[in-house]
Kinemage of the C-alpha trace (Angstrom):
@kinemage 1
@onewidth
@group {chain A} dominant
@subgroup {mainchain}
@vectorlist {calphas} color= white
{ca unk a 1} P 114.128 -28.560 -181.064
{ca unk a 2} L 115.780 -30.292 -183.202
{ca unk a 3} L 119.323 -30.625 -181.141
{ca unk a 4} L 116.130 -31.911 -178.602
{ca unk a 5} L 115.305 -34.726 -180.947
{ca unk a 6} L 118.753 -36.370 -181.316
{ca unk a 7} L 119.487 -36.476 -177.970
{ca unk a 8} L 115.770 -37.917 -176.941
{ca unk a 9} L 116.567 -40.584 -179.675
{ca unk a 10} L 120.488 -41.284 -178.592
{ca unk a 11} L 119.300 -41.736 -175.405
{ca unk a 12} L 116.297 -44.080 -176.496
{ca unk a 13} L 118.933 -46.224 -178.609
{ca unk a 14} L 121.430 -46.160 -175.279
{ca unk a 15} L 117.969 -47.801 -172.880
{ca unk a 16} L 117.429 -49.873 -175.635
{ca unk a 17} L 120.808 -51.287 -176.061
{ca unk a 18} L 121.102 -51.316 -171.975
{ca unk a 19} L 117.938 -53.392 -172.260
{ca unk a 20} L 119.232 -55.672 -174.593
{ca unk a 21} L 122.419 -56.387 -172.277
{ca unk a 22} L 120.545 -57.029 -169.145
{ca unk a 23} L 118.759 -59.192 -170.910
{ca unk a 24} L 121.162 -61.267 -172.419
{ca unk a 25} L 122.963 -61.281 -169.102
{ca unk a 26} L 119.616 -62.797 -167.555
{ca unk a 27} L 119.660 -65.328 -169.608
{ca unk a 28} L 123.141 -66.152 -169.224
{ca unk a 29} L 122.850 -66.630 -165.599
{ca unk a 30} L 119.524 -68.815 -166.057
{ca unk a 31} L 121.430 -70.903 -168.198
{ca unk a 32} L 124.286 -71.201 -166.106
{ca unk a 33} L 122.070 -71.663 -163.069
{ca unk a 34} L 120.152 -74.395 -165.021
{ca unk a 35} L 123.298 -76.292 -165.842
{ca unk a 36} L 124.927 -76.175 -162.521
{ca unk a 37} L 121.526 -77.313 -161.071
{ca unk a 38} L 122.394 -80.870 -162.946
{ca unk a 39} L 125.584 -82.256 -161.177
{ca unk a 40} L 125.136 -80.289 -158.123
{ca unk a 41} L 121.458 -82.331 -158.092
{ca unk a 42} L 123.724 -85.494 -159.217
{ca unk a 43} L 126.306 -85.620 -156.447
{ca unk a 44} L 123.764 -84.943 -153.450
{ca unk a 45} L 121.486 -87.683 -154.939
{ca unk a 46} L 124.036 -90.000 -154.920
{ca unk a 47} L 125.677 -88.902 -151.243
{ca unk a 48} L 122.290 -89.380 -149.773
{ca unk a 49} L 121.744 -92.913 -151.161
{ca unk a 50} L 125.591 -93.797 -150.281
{ca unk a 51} L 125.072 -92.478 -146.774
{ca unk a 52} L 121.430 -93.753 -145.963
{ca unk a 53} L 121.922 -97.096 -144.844
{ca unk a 54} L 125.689 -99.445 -144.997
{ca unk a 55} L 126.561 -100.968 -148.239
{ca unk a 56} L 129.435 -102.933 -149.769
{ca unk a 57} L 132.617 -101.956 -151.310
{ca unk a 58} L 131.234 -102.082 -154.671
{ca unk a 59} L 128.437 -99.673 -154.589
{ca unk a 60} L 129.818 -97.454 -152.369
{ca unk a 61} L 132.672 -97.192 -155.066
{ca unk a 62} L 130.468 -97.284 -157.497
{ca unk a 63} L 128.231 -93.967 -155.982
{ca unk a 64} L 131.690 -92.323 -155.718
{ca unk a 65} L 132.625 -92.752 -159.258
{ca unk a 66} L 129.446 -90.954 -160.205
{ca unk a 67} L 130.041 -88.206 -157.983
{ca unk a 68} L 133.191 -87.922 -159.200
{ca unk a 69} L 132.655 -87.954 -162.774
{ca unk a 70} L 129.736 -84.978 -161.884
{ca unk a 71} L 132.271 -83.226 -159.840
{ca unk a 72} L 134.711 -83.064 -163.302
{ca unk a 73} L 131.539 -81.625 -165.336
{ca unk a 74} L 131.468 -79.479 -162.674
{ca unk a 75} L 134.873 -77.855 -163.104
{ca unk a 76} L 134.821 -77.998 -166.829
{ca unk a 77} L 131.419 -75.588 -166.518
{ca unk a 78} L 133.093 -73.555 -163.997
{ca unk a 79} L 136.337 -73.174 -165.904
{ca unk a 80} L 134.223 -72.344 -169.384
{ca unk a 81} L 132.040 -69.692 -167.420
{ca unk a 82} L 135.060 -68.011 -165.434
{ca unk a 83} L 136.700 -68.180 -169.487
{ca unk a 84} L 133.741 -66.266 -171.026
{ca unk a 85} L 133.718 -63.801 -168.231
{ca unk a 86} L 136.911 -62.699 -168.746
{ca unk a 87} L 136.957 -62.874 -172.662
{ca unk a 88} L 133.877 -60.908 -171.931
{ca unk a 89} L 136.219 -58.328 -169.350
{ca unk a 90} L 138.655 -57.516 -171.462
{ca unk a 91} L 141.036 -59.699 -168.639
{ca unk a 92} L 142.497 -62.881 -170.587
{ca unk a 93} L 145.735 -61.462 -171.767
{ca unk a 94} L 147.325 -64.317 -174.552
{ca unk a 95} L 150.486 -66.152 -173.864
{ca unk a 96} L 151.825 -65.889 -177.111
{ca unk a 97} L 154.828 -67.533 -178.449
{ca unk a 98} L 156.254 -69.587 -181.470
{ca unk a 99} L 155.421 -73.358 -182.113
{ca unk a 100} L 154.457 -75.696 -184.569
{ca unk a 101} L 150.936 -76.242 -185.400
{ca unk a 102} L 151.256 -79.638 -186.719
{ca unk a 103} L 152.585 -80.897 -183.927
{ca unk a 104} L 149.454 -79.463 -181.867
{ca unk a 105} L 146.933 -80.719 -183.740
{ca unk a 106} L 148.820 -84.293 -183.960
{ca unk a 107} L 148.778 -84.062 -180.055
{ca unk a 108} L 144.900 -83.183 -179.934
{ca unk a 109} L 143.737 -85.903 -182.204
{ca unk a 110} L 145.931 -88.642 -180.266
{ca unk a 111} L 144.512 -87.394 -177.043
{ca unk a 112} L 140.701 -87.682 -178.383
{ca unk a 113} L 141.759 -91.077 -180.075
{ca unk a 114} L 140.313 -93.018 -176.726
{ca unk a 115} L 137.164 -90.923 -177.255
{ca unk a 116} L 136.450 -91.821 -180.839
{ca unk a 117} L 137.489 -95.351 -180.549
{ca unk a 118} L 134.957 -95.969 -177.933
{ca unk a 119} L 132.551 -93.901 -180.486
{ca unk a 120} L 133.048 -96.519 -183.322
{ca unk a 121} L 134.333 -93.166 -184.631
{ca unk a 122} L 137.210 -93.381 -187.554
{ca unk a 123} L 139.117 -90.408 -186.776
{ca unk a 124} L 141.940 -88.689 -189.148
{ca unk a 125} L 144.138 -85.734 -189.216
{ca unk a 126} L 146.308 -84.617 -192.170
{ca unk a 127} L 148.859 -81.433 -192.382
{ca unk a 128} L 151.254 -80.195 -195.156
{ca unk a 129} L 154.331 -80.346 -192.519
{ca unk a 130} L 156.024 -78.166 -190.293
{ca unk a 131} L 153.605 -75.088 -189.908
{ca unk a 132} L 154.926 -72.591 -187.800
{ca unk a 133} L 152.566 -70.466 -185.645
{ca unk a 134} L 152.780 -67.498 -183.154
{ca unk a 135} L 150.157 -67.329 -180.775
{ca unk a 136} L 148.752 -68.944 -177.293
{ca unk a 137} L 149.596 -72.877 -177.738
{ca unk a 138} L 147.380 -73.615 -174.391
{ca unk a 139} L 144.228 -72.034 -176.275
{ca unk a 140} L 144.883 -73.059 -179.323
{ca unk a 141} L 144.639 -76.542 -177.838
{ca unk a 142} L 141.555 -75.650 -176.163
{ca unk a 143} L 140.089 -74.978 -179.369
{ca unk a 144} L 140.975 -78.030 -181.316
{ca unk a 145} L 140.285 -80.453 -178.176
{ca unk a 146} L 136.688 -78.555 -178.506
{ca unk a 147} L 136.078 -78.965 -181.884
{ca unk a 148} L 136.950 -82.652 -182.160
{ca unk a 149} L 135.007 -83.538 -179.190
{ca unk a 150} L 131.984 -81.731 -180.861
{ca unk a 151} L 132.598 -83.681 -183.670
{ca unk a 152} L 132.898 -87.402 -182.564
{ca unk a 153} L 129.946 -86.752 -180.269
{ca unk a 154} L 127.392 -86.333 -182.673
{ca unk a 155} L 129.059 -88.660 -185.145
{ca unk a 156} L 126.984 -91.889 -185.055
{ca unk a 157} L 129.414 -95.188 -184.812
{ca unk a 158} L 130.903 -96.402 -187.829
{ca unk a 159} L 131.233 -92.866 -188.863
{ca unk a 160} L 134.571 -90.868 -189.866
{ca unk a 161} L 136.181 -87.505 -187.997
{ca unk a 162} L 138.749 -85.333 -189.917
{ca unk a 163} L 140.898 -82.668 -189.272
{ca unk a 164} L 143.075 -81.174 -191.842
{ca unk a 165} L 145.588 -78.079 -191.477
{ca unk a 166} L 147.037 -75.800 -194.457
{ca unk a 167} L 148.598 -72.735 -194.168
{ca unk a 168} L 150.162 -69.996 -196.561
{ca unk a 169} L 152.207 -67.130 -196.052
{ca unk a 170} L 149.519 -65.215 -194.913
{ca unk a 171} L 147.434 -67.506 -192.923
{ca unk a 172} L 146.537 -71.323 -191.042
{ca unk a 173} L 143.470 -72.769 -191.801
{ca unk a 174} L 141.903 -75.849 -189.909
{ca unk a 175} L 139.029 -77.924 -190.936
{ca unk a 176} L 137.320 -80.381 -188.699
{ca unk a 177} L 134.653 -82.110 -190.517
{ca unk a 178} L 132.495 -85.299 -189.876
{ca unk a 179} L 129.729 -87.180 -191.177
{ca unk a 180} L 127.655 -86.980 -188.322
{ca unk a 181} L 124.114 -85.974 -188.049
{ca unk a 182} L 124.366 -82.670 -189.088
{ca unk a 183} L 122.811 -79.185 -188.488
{ca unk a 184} L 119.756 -77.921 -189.320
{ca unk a 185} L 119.880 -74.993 -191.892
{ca unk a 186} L 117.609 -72.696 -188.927
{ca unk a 187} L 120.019 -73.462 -186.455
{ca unk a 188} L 123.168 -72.680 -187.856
{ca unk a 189} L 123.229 -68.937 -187.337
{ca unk a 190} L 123.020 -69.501 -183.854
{ca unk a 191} L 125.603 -72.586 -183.258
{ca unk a 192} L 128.010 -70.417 -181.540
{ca unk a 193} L 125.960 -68.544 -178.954
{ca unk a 194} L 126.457 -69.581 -175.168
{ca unk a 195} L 124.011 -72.468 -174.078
{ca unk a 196} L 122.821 -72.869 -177.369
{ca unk a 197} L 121.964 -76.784 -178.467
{ca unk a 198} L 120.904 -77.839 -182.132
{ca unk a 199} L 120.062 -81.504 -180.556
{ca unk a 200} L 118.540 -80.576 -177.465
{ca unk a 201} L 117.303 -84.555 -177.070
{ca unk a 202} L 121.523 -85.607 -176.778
{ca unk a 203} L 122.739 -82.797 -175.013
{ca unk a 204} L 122.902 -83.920 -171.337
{ca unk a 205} L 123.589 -87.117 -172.051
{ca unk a 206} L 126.240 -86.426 -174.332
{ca unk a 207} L 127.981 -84.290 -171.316
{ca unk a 208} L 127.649 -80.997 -173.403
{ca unk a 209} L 127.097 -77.616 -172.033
{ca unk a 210} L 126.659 -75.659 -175.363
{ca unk a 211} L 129.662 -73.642 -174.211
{ca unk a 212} L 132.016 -75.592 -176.344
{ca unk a 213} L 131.680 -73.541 -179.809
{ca unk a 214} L 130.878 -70.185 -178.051
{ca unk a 215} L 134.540 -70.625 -176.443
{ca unk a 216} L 135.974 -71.984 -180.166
{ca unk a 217} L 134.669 -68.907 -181.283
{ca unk a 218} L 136.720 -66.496 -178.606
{ca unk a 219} L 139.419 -68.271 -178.949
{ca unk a 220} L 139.617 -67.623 -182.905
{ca unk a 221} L 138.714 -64.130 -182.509
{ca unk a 222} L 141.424 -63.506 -179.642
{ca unk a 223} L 143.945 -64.452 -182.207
{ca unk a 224} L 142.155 -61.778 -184.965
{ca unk a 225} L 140.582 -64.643 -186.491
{ca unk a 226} L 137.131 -66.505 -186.946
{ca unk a 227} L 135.632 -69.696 -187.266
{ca unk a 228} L 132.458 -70.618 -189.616
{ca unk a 229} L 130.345 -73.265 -189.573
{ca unk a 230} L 129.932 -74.879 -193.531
{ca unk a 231} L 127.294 -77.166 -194.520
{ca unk a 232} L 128.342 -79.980 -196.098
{ca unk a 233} L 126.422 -81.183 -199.517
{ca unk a 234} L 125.941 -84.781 -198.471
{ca unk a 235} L 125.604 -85.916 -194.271
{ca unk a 236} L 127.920 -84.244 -191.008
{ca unk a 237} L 129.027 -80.978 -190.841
{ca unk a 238} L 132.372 -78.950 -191.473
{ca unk a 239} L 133.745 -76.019 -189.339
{ca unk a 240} L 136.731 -73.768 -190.907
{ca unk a 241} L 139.195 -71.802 -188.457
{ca unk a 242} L 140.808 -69.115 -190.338
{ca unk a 243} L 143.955 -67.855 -188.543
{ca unk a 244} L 146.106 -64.575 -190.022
{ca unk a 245} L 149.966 -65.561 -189.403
């Protein structure tokens, strides 16, 4: 009987935690469905006014930029969801090899330099030097590029962005902090799941998917490290990557 008893209960904790997956994997696919519904919704609005009576140069280029810029949002959301699915597989196998990490993250903050500029945003990077790194430069990138871009978007103008790299012997550790708006102490165990928004009222218009810090997150962990989110004592927000070398 009681040989009956464990296996009744392993098998109630296996339904349960069967349960629990197809549940989370609804709600990943409503989510995904929800934000795909957007720009698809977008681009066919826009078609159908382009193609329902003649117009001039200048609007019709103008409806094409739009569709254009939807069909980009588009790709970024289908990239980030084919990402997670294979993080999620087991298939995403690293390119690892040696390079400097200062010269990465000098190379992300020029890129988003257009970005904050047109924010009013004040944006700074610092590093000790050469810091050499093994591990997958192209995701690595990914991660920074997504961090920064998190950060100057919910920076209001006038506002200041900073990323600063140290390392040790034993590790590399990036900070990307900013005095923007912050986040709220009830949301901040759930900042990294999929979909998940602390400003819900800035999200679409801000171009966010609430994929960027879920995919920060794999991308730490793929590397055997982890990223936490650290609430700063006056306004804006910090978020540590800790990296073993």
């Amino acid at each position: 009987a009681e040989e009956l008893a464990v296996l009744a209960a392993s098998f109630n904790e296996l339904l349960a935690r069967l349960d629990q997956s197809f549940e989370a994997m609804r709600r990943f696919v409503a989510d995904a469905s929800h934000e795909l519904r957007t720009p698809i919704a977008v681009i066919r609005g826009e078609a159908d006014v382009a193609l329902s009576h003649d117009r001039g140069a200048g609007e019709y280029k103008e409806s094409l930029a739009i569709v254009l810029d939807e069909s980009r949002r588009l790709s970024r959301l289908v990239d980030d969801l084919l990402n997670l699915a294979r993080a999620d597989a087991g298939r995403v196998k690293l390119d690892v090899h040696e390079f400097y990490f200062n010269d990465l993250l000098a190379e992300c903050c020029r890129s988003m330099q257009t970005l904050a500029g047109a924010s009013e945003v004040a944006l700074e990077c610092r590093s000790p030097g050469d810091v050499q790194f093994r591990g997958d430069e192209a995701l690595l990138r990914r991660l920074l590029i997504n961090l920064l871009d998190n950060a100057i978007r919910y920076t209001p103008p006038g506002g200041q962005v900073s990323a600063e790299l140290e390392a040790d012997p034993a590790r590399v550790l990036i900070r990307i902090s900013d005095t923007g708006v912050g986040i709220p102490p009830e949301a901040a165990p759930r900042v990294f799941d999929r979909f998940y928004r602390a400003d819900k009222s800035r999200s679409r218009q801000d171009g966010g998917f609430g994929l960027g810090l879920a995919i920060v997150k794999w991308i730490a962990e793929s590397h055997n490290g982890s990223v936490e989110l650290t609430r700063n004592p006056g306004p804006g927000t910090t978020f540590t990557v800790i990296l073993p070398r």
